[in-house]
VOLOVEX-544992 format. One record per residue (C-alpha): x, y, z; residue in one letter. Coordinates in steps of 0.05 Angstrom, whole numbers, plus 5000, padded with zeros to 4 digits. Layout:
BEGIN
XYZA
...
***
This chain:
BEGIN
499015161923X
497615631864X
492516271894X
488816691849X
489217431856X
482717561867X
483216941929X
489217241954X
486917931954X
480117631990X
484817412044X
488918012051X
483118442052X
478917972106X
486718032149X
486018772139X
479618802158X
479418392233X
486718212241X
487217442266X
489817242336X
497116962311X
504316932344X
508317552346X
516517422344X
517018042385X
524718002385X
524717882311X
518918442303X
523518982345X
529918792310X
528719522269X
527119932325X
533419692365X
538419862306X
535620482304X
533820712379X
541021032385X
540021482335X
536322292356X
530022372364X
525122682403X
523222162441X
523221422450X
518721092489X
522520642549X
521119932558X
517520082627X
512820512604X
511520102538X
510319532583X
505120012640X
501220232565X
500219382541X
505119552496X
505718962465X
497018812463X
497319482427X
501119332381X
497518702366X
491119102367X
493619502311X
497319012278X
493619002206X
500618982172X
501318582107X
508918512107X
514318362163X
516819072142X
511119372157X
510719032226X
517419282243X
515819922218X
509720012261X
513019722327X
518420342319X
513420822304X
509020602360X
516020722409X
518221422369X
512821872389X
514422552342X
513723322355X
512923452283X
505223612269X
507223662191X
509622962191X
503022712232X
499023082183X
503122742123X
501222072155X
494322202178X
493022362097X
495721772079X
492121292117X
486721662095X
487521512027X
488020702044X
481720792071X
478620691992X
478919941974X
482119991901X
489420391923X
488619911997X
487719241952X
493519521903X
498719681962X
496818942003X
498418601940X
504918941929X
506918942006X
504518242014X
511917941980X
515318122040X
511317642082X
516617082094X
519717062167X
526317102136X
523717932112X
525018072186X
532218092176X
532718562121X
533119062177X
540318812191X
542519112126X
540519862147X
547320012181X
551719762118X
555219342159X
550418642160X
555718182129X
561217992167X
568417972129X
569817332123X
577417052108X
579716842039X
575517221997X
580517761985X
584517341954X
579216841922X
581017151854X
588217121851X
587416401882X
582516291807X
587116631771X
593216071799X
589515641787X
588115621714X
595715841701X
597615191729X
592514841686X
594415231624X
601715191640X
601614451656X
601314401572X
608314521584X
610314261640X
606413731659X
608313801727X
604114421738X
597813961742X
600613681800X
599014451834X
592814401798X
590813881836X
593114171904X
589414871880X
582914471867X
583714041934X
584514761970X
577915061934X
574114441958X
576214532025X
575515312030X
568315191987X
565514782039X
569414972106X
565715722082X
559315452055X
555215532119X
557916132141X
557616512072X
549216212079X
549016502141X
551717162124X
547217302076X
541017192110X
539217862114X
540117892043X
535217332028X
529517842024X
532818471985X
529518231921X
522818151944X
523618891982X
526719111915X
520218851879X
515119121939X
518019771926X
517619711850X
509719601862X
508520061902X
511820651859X
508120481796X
501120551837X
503621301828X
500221461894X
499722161922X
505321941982X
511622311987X
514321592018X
512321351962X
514521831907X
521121881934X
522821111925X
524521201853X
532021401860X
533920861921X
530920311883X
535720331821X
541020371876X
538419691906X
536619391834X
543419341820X
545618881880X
538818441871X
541718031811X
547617891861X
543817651910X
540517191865X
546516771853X
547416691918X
539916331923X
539815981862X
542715361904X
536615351955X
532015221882X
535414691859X
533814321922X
530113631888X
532112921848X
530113241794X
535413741790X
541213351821X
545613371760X
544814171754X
546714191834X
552413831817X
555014261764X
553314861795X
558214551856X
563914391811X
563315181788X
563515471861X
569415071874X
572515271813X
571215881810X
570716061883X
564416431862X
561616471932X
567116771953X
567317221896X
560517521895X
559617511976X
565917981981X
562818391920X
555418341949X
559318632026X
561619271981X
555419481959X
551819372018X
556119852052X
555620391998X
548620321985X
545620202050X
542420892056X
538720651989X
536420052024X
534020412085X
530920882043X
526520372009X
525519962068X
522620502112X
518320652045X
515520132048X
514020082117X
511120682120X
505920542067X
504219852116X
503920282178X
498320722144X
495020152121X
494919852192X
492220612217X
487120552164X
484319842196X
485020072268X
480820772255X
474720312215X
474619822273X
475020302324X
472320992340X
477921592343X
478822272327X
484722712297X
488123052351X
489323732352X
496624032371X
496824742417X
501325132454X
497725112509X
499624772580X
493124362597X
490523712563X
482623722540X
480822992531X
473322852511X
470522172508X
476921732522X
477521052521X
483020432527X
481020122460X
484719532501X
479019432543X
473019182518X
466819652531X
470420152568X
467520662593X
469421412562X
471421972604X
472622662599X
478323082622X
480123772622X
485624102659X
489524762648X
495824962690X
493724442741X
495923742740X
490823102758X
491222682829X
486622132820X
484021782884X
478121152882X
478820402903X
481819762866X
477919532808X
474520232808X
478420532740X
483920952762X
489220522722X
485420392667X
483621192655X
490921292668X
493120752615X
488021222571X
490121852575X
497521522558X
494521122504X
491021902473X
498022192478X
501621612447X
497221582392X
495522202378X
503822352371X
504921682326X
499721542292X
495622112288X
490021802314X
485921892390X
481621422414X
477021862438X
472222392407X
476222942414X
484423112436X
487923752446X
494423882481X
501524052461X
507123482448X
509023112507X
513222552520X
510022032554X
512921612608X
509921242669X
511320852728X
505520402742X
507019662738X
513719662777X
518019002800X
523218742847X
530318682812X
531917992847X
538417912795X
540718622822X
539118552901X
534019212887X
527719202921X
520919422900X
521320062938X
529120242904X
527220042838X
521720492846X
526321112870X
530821042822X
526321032768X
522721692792X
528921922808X
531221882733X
523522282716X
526022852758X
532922882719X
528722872651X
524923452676X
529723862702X
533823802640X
528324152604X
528823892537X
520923902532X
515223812562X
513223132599X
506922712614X
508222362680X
503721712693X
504921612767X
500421032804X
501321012878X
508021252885X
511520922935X
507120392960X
513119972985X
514620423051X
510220633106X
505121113102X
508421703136X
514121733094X
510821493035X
505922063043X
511622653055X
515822302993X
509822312943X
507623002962X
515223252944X
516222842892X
509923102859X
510323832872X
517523812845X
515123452779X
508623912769X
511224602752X
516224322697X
510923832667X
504123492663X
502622972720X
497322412734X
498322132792X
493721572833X
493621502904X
490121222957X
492921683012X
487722233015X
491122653063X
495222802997X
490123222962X
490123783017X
498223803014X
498023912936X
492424432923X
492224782888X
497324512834X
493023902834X
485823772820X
482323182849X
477822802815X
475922022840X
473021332812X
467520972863X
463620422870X
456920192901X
456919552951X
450719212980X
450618673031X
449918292958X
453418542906X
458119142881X
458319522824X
463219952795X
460820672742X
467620712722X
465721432710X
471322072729X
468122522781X
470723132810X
473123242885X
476122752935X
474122032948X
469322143013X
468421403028X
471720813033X
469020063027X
475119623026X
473019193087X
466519143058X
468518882994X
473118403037X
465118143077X
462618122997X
468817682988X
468517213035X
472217313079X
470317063147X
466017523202X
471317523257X
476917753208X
471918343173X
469618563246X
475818533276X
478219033224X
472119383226X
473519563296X
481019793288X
479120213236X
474420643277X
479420633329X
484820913284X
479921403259X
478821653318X
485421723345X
486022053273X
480822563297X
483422713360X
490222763339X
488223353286X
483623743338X
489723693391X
494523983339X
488724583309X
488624743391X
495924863395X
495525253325X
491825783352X
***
């Protein structure tokens, strides 16, 4: 159905505005960030801690994108956290100049071609090796060539026509045995015309984007392999009654001619020499849907530009998980010290935690914090909070868990830069003694090479870590009635504790809460006595 501009531009600017709940091929969206996660960087966020941060809900969050591009281009970048403050500043500018409607309404237009599923496979193309070689079409022109000696030469000797005929049969049968796999190869090539155009648009906006100004030289690479790619389509628009009779012809000319064969084997060649003109244009235009995306997020949401030092400490004001409605903003501020968090379930801990990730992530992607104010220096981010058993690989919860920590502990001691360690109840799958003298080591080894947040619920742990760590805690308020939860950071240990009172606010039945009531006076005291006995012997 035919849209106006004006209708379509309605609709892109209503998408761009509150993006609409909607299916996200993740696989498909991540296709661009997996060809390219081998290649340097500075970091790259792992698939643990992208799945501890809602990795995938923040993504969906910010997903404003008009173009599959775009999408892929804003998955990578949310995974490729960069130490370049330049670069962030480049980007930060630009989304700044989407946020005016007339150069926003402009770029969605342009960007908006590449929004067929099939765009998602133009990242295929990037390395220069997308099409596969397929047999035959080496020798596809010689074959053509045979061919119309034996028809030429069969005015002669009429017997040539008798290898014309065994030529032709041959073509049939390598036209058709080939069809589906020369359709198939060039799949990823489906879209090149509609990036070539995108990035045609975009360049004559003449915007004041380097991304964009730089596009000019790749995209007379790319325009000449569009046209070739165009042949290959033409069949998939002559697909009606109406033009039967032009299919048919057009099928008596690919046989003939082997032209699939032909321009597929020509259409390989310059995919491998210009695929850095490709990639050039595709990350192009990608980046211009990125800062579009940024430019949605920031008027939806409240943020701040971070600031970049060389200082050791973080200085977090007003933070919040934009993933959580009406959350509650907190401030932090730390130096040399790193954080040990302490407070009950449901009390905040995690969800601060996911914050604080969430500032850093941002702040070294997209240039935007949400929070009302950021400073720290770069820091790769990585996290261990939502752990699981490895049933396929016979690992329990507590191995997975070592091994995982273990690997932080090699990243810091390689020293290749400084490290944000998200750290929630390590250890939990042990008992207490030895999860108690593990976590203390464990954290005093990671603290002097790196910034750490850890959560615990073992308070004995704050004593054994001053002064490298400061405490601070979440609490909550419980009546006979009710509970309620501040969700505010304070500073200091957590001095109660009201589990088996939340269990009584549960529920749970009277013998069970007194019964464990009892035992935990009786441990407490034991507790007690056991520390006087050993102060005694001390002095």
């Amino acid at each position: 159905m035919w849209t106006s501009t004006a209708d379509q531009l309605a609709l892109l600017e209503a998408e761009w505005r509150a993006p609409s709940p909607r299916f996200r091929n993740f696989p498909l969206i991540a296709r661009y960030h997996d060809a390219v996660a081998a290649e340097p960087a500075y970091h790259r966020l792992d698939d643990q801690t992208w799945t501890d941060l809602n990795g995938d809900d923040l993504f969906a969050l910010l997903d404003g994108t008009a173009s599959r591009v775009g999408q892929q281009c804003l998955y990578h970048r949310l995974r490729s956290p960069l130490n370049d403050e330049p670069a962030l500043a480049e980007f930060d500018r630009a989304a700044q100049v989407f946020a005016e409607p007339v150069p926003r309404g402009q770029a969605l237009l342009a960007l908006h071609r590449l929004a067929s599923t099939d765009a998602y496979y133009l990242a295929d193309l990037l390395a220069g090796k997308a099409l596969p070689e397929l047999a035959w079409t080496a020798a596809a022109p010689a074959l053509v060539l045979l061919l119309f000696a034996t028809v030429v030469g069969g005015f002669w000797q009429p017997a040539l026509w008798l290898g014309t005929a065994v030529l032709f049969l041959l073509h049939s049968v390598l036209h058709f045995f080939y069809r589906s796999r020369v359709v198939a190869g060039v799949r990823p090539m489906r879209q090149l015309g509609n990036l070539y155009r995108a990035g045609r648009g975009l360049l004559k906006l003449e915007m004041p984007l380097g991304a964009v100004r730089g596009l000019a030289e790749p995209l007379s690479r790319v325009g000449s392999i569009v046209n070739k790619v165009a042949f290959l389509q033409v069949e998939d628009k002559l697909q009606s009654d109406i033009a039967a009779l032009p299919w048919l012809l057009l099928q008596y000319f690919k046989i003939v001619l082997l032209l699939d064969f032909i321009v597929y084997r020509s259409c390989r060649r310059d995919m491998e020499q210009q695929a850095g003109a490709i990639r050039a244009v595709y990350e192009g235009v990608g980046y211009v849907d990125c800062a579009l995306a940024v430019a949605g997020f920031r008027a939806r949401h409240g943020h701040c530009a971070p600031r970049f030092t060389a200082e050791t400490g973080l200085h977090l004001t007003g933070a919040y998980n934009p993933l959580v409605p009406g959350c509650v903003p907190n401030d932090l501020a730390v130096a040399q010290d790193s954080v040990l968090l302490t407070g009950s379930n449901m009390s905040g801990k995690t969800t601060f935690m996911r914050s604080i990730g969430l500032s850093a992530l941002l702040a070294q992607t997209i240039a935007t914090c949400p929070a009302t104010a950021y400073a720290a220096p770069f820091r790769r981010v990585v996290s261990s909070i939502n752990l699981a058993d490895s049933l396929t690989e016979g690992k329990s919860y507590y191995f997975a868990e070592a091994e995982t920590i273990l690997g932080f502990i090699r990243a810091a001691e390689a020293g290749a830069g400084g490290y944000l360690f998200i750290l929630d109840e390590l250890f939990k799958g042990t008992n207490t003694v030895e999860r108690i003298a593990a976590t203390q080591a464990v954290l005093a080894y990671l603290q002097p090479r790196s910034l750490v947040v850890a959560s615990t619920h073992d308070g004995e742990l704050g004593a054994l870590l001053a002064p490298a760590f400061t405490e601070y805690h979440f609490s909550e308020t419980v009546t006979e009635t009710d509970w309620y939860f501040d969700f505010l950071l304070k500073p200091g240990p957590l001095t109660t504790r009201n589990a088996i009172r939340l269990l009584a606010r549960a529920g749970y039945p009277d013998s069970i809460v007194q019964a464990a009531q009892a035992l935990s006076h009786s441990l407490d005291a034991a507790e007690t006595g056991a520390s006087a006995d050993a102060a005694a012997k001390h002095f």
